[in-house]
N, C-alpha and C positions, 0 to 999 in steps of 0.2 A: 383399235384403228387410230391413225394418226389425226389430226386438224391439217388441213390443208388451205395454206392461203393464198386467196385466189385477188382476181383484181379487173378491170374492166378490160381487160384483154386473156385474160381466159375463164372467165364468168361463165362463157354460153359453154364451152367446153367440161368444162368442173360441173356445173351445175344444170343449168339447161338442154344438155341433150344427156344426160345421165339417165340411163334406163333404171327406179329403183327409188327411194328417197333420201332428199339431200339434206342437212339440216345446215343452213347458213347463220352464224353469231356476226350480227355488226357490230363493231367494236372502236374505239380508243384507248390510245394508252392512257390519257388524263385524266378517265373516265374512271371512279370509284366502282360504281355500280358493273361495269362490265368487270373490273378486275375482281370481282366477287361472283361474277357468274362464270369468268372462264374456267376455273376450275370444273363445278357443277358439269358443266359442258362436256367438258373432255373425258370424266368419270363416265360420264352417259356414253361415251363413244367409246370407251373398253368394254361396255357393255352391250346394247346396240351393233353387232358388226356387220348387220343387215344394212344400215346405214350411215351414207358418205358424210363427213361432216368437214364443213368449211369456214372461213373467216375472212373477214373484209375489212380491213382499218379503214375508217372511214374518213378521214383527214387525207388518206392518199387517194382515195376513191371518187370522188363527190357525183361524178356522173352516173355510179349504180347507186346513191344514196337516193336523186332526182328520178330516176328509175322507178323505183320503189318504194314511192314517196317518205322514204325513211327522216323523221322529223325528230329523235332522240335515241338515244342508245344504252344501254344494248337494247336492240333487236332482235329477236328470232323471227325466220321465216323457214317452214317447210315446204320443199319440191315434191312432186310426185311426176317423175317423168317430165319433168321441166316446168309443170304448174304449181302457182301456187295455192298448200290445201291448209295451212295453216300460220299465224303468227302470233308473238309475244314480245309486248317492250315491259322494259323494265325486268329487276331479276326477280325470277324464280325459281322454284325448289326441284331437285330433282324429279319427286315424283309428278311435278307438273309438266318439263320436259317430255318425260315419257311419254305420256299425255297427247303430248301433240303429237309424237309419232305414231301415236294408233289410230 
């Protein structure tokens, strides 16, 4: 499954009304630490095709950052049907990914 990047005009649409779980990666590009977990990410979503996975630059963003009181990056958050049931900053490993999807 692909990364789909979304943004505050279609957030509620990608993620929030998505029947199913979404996994959202907040990101930068100047950001070391995410250019080390996007991979990770995306590996998890060839695998994973139950679930949507999405991305948010967060420099273009800042109103779903405020949102989501996102204060460093990378972020994970999972959706369940547009809640949120899960989250991680900072990187981690794939098997930790997983993790938060179950």
């Amino acid at each position: 499954m692909s990364m789909i990047a979304v943004n505050k005009d279609t957030f509620n649409e990608e993620v929030l009304n998505h029947k199913g779980l979404v996994l959202v990666d907040f990101w930068a590009t100047w950001c070391g630490p995410c250019n080390m977990l996007s991979p990770i990410v995306f590996d998890v979503s060839k695998e994973r095709e139950d679930v949507k996975f999405c991305t948010v630059d967060v420099d273009q963003n800042q109103d779903l950052l405020a949102e989501y009181g996102i204060m460093s990056v990378p972020t994970l958050i999972v959706f369940k049907n547009g809640e949120i049931i899960n989250k991680s900053v900072g990187v981690i490993s794939k098997p930790e990914i997983l993790a938060l999807l179950d």
